[in-house]
Steps between C-alpha positions, in 0.01 A plus 500: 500500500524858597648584869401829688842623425401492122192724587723702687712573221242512247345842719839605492515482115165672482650807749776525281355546201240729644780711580666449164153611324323762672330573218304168482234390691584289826243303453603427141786429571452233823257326243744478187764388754210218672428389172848423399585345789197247414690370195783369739275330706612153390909616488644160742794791554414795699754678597499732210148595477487774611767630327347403157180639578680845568641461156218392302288801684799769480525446116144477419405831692858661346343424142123525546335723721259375742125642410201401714380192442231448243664791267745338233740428413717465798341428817654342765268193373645500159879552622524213706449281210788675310 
């Protein structure tokens, strides 16, 4: 079950790495980090969530540049699932 702290955090994750990448899209980038954070939606421990979605979203923008969605091969649609 997620807590408003997590959500907190999560925003927080998606400022940071807005700052990290100003070269990518915001918007990309709040969806690739949303859509990760979906796959821990059943984790029983929180407390690292957020943390692990950073990760997960840090690496896959460091290796594959974020393109608007619909153009391939990596859009923020296609990253999450990596």
């Amino acid at each position: 079950m997620r807590d408003d702290n997590e959500s907190v955090q999560i925003d927080q994750v998606i400022e940071r790495l807005i700052a990290r990448f100003p070269a990518e899209s915001p918007a990309e980038i709040e969806l690739l980090v949303r859509r990760i954070h979906e796959r821990f939606a059943d984790a029983r421990v929180r407390d690292f969530v957020p943390l692990l979605v950073e990760k997960a979203a840090r690496q896959a923008v460091g290796v594959y540049p974020i393109v608007a969605i619909g153009e391939e091969p990596h859009s923020a649609e296609t990253m999450a699932t990596i």
